[in-house]
C-alpha positions in Angstrom: -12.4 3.1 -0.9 -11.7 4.5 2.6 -8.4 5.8 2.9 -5.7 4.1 4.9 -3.9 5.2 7.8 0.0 5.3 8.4 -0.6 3.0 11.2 -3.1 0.9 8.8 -0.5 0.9 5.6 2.2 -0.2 7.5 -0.1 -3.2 8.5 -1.4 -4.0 5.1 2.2 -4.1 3.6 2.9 -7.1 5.9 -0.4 -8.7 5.1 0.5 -8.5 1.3 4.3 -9.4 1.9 3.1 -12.7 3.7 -0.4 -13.1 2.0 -2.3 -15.0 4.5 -0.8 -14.8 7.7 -2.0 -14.4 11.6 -1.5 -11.1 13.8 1.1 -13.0 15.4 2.9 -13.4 11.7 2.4 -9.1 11.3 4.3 -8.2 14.8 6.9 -10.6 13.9 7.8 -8.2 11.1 6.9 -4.6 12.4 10.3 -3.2 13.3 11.0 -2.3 16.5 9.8 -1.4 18.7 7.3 -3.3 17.6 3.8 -2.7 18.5 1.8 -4.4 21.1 0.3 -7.5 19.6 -3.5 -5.8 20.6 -2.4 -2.6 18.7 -2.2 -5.1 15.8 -5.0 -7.1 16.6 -7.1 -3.5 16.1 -5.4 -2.6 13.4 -6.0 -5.8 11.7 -9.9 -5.6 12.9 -10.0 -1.7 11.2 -8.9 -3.6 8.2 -11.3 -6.3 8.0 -14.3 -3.8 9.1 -12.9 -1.4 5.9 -12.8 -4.8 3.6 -9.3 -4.8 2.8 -8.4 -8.1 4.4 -10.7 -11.3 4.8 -10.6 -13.3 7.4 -10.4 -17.1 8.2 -9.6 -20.1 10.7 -6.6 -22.6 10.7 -7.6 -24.7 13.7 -8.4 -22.4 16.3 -6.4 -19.3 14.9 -7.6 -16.5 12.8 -5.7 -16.0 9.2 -6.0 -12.6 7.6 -5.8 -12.2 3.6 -5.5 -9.6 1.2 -9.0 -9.0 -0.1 -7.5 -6.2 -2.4 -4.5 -6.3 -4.6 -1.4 -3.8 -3.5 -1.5 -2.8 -7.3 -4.8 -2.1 -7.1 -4.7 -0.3 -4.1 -1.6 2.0 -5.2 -3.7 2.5 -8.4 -6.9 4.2 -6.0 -4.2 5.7 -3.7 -2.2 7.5 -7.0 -5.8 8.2 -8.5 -6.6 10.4 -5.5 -3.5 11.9 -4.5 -3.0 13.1 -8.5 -7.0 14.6 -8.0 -6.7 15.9 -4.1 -3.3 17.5 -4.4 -2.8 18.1 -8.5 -5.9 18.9 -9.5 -6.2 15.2 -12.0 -3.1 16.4 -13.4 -0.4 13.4 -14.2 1.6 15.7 -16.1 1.9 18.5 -13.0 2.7 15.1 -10.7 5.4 14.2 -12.5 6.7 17.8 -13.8 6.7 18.5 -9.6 8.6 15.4 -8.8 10.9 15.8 -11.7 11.9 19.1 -10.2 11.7 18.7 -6.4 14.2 15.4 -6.8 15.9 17.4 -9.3 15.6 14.2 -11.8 18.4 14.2 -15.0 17.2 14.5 -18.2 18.5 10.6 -19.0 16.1 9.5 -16.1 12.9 10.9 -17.8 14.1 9.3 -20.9 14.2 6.2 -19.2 10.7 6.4 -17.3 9.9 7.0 -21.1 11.4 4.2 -22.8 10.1 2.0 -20.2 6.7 3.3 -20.6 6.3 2.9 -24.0 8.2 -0.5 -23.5 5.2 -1.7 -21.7 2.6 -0.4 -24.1 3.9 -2.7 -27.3 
């Protein structure tokens, strides 16, 4: 899976918020100042060309869809990071973020609980 970018992501979050939608729909939800509506347009277009959105007709306007899932997507993007920048190493991911947020004791417990809450 080719990686997004910023400009990409912030495109895809709208696509997944509204689920099918138009370029027109995007814009209307960038914040401002928001982006030309042919800055989208491309974006949209690098989108399609990378297979992350499909594309269709309502009458004579183009529709975008999600092609992939955002949990599925996080789920490649996490399994990459965790590899590029901690060597595959869940446990160093979340022992770095535990100590760069400076993360209480009772909120590890929780991430715990509600861990093994979702295994049973």
């Amino acid at each position: 899976m080719e990686k997004l970018t910023k400009q990409e992501e912030e495109v895809m979050q709208r696509i997944w918020q509204l689920g099918s939608c138009t370029v027109k729909d995007i814009v209307s939800l960038l914040p401002e100042p928001q982006p030309p509506y042919t800055t989208v347009a491309s974006v949209v277009q690098n989108l399609k060309r990378k297979e992350f959105v499909s594309q269709g007709r309502r009458g004579n306007t183009y529709v975008y869809e999600p092609s992939i899932k955002e949990r599925e997507y996080k789920r490649r993007f996490m399994r990459g990071f965790v590899k590029d920048y901690f060597m595959g190493s869940y446990k160093d991911m979340v022992t770095f973020f535990a100590r760069e947020e400076k993360m209480s004791t009772d909120d590890l417990k929780d991430i715990i609980r509600e861990i093994e809450s979702e295994e049973s």
